[in-house]
C-alpha positions in Angstrom: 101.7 78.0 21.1 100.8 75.7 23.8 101.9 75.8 27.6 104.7 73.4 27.0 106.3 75.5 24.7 106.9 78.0 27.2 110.6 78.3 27.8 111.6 76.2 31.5 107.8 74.7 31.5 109.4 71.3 32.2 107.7 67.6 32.5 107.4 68.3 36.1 105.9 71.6 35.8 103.5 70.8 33.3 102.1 68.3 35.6 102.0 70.8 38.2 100.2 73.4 36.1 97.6 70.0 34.9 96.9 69.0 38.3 96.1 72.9 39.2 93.5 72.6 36.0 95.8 75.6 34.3 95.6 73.6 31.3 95.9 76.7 28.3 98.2 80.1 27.7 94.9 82.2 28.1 95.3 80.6 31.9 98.7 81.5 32.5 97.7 84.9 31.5 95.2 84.9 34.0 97.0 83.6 36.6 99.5 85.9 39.3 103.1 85.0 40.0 101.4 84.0 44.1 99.0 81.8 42.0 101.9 79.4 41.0 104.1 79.9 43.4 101.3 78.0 45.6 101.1 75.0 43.4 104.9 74.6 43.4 106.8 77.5 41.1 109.7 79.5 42.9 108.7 82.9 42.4 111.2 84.1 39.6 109.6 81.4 37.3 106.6 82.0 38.2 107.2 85.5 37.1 109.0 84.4 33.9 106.3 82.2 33.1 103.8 84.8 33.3 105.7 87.6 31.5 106.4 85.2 28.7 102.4 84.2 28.1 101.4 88.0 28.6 103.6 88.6 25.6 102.3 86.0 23.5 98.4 86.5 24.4 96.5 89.3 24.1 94.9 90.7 27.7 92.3 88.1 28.9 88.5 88.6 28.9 86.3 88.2 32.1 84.1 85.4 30.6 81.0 83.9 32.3 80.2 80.0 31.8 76.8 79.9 30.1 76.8 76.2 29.5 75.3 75.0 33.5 72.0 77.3 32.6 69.5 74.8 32.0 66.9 77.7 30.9 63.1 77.8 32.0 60.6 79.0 29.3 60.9 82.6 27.9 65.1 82.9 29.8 66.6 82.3 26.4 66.4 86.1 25.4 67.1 87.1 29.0 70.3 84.9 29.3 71.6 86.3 25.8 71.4 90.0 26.8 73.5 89.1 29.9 75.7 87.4 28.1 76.0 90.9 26.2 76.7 92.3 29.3 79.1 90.3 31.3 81.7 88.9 28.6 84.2 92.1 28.4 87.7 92.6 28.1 89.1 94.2 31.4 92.5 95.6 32.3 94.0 97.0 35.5 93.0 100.8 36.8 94.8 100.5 40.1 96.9 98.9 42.7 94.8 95.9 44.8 93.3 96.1 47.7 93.0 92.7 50.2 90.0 91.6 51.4 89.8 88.6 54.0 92.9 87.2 52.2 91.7 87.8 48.4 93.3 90.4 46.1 90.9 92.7 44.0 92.1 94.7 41.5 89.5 97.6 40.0 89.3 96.8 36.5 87.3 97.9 33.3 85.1 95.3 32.2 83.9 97.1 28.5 82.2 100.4 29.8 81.9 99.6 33.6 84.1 99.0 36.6 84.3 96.1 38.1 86.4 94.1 40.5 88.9 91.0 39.7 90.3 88.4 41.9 91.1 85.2 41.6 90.0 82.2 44.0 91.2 78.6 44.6 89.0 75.6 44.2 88.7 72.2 43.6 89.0 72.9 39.6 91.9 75.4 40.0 92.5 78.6 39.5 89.5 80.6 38.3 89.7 84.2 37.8 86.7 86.0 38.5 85.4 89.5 38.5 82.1 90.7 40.3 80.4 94.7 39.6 80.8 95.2 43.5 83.4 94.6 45.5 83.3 93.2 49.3 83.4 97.2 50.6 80.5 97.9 48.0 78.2 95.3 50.2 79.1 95.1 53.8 75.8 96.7 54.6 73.5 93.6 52.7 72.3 91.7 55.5 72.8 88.3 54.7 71.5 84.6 55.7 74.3 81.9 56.7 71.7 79.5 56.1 70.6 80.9 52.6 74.6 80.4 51.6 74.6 77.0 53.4 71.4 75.5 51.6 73.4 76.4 48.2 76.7 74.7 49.5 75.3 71.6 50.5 74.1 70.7 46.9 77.6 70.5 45.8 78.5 67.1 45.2 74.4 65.7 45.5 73.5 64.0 42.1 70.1 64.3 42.0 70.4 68.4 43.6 68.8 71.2 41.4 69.1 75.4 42.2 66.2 77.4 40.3 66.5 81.1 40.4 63.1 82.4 40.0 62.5 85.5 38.9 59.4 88.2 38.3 58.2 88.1 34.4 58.1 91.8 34.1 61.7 92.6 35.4 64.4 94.6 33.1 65.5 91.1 31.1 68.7 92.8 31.0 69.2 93.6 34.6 68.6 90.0 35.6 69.9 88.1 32.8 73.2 89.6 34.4 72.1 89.1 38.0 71.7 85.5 37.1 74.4 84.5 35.0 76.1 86.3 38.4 74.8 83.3 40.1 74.9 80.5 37.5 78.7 80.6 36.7 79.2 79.8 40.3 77.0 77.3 41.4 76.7 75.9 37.5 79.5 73.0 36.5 82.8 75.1 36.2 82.7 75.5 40.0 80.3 73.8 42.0 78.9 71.7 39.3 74.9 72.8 40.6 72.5 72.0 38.6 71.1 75.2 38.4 67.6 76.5 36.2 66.1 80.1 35.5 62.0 80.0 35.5 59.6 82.8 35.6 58.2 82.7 39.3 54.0 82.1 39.6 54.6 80.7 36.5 57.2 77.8 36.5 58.0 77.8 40.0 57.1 78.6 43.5 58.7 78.9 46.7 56.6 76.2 48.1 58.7 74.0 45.2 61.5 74.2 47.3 61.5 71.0 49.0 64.2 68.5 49.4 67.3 68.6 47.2 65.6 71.5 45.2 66.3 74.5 46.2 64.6 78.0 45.2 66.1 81.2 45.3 63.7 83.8 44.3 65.2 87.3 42.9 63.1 90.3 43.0 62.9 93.3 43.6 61.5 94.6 47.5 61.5 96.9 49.6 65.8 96.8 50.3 68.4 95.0 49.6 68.7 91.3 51.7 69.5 88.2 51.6 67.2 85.8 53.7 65.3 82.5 54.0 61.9 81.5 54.3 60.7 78.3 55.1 63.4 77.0 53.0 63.1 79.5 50.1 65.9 81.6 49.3 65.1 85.5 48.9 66.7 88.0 46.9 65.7 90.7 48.0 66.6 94.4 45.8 65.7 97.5 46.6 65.6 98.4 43.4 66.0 96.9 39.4 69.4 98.2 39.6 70.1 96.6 42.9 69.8 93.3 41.4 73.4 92.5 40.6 74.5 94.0 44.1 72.3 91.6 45.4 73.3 88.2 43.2 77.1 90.0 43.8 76.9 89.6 47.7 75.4 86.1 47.1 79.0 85.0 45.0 81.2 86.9 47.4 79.6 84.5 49.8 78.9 81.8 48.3 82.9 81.7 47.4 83.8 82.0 50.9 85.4 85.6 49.6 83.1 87.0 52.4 82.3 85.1 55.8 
């Protein structure tokens, strides 16, 4: 079944859903009622619509973009086990809660609890889930200009991110910490060029120098998000702080946080 076989998907709304880039049934099922209702639906066919995907789809699946990692030596293993870790089905667990505008709802994503909302950009509709929500990280301090040197790549042909990372890290813990990362800044969102590399190795934060940008995860001595001299650091407390860290980075990043 295809999106124009959905009962009152018109021409017109069709074109409205294209434009929107929610282009397949799994989207629909993705999507909220307030989702379409902003691109043009009344409310009751958003809601129809919806209802009438949901019950011709199974659940969707929080899935992250692999295809903008352009991998360093040795991340191939690394990005795999991430991949393990991040592409899960998830369902509801309780009402949302609003955050600076955004809805999160706390979901299952396979054995852990994460949180889902959906955000508006110049591709469409993307639902998205991160392992912490905005509460979880209010107390990460946080560089504007760290989140600013990432934005301003967008649109720059020649731009590259690499996320550097320490060779004797839990491959696990930062294969998800990066994919974190990459499925924002890579080409389903902000179309970043964006590279893992082992850091003393394949790159240094001296390398970050013009439309190259560094960000080097690791873990410290707590949890922050700073700059220096025009290097990007990740800063975690611990191995298991990583993905709080790369979290706060997306909530920011997306303009979810300010």
């Amino acid at each position: 079944m295809k999106i124009k076989d959905i009962p009152g998907v018109n021409k017109e709304k069709h074109t409205l859903l294209t434009k929107a880039n929610i282009t397949s049934l799994q989207h629909i099922v993705d999507s909220e009622p307030e989702d379409l209702v902003r691109i043009g639906f009344s409310r009751t066919e958003a809601e129809h619509i919806i209802s009438f995907a949901r019950n011709h789809i199974p659940a969707s699946s929080v899935s992250v973009p692999t295809e903008n990692i352009v991998l360093g030596i040795g991340v191939g293993v690394l990005c795999i086990i991430g991949i393990f870790f991040l592409v899960s089905f998830f369902s509801p667990t309780q009402e949302p809660l609003e955050y600076n505008g955004f809805l999160f709802e706390n979901v299952q994503c396979g054995q852990r609890s994460c949180y889902a909302t959906t955000v508006f950009t110049n591709v469409g509709v993307h639902p998205i889930a991160f392992y912490h929500s905005p509460w979880d990280v209010l107390d990460v301090p946080i560089s504007y200009t760290a989140v600013q040197s990432i934005l301003q790549l967008r649109g720059v042909s020649d731009a590259e991110l690499v996320i550097a990372f320490d060779d004797g890290e839990s491959l696990g813990k930062v294969g998800v910490a990066l994919l974190q990362i990459t499925r924002i800044t890579g080409n389903q969102l902000y179309n970043i060029r964006t590279r893992a590399a082992v850091y003393g190795e394949d790159i240094y934060c001296s390398d970050s120098v013009g439309n190259r940008v560094v960000a080097y995860l690791f873990v410290g001595e707590r949890d922050e998000i700073r700059m220096d001299n025009g290097c990007i650091l990740l800063s975690a407390a611990s191995e298991d702080s990583l993905m709080r860290v790369s979290d706060t980075l997306g909530l920011h990043l997306l303009e979810i946080m300010p």
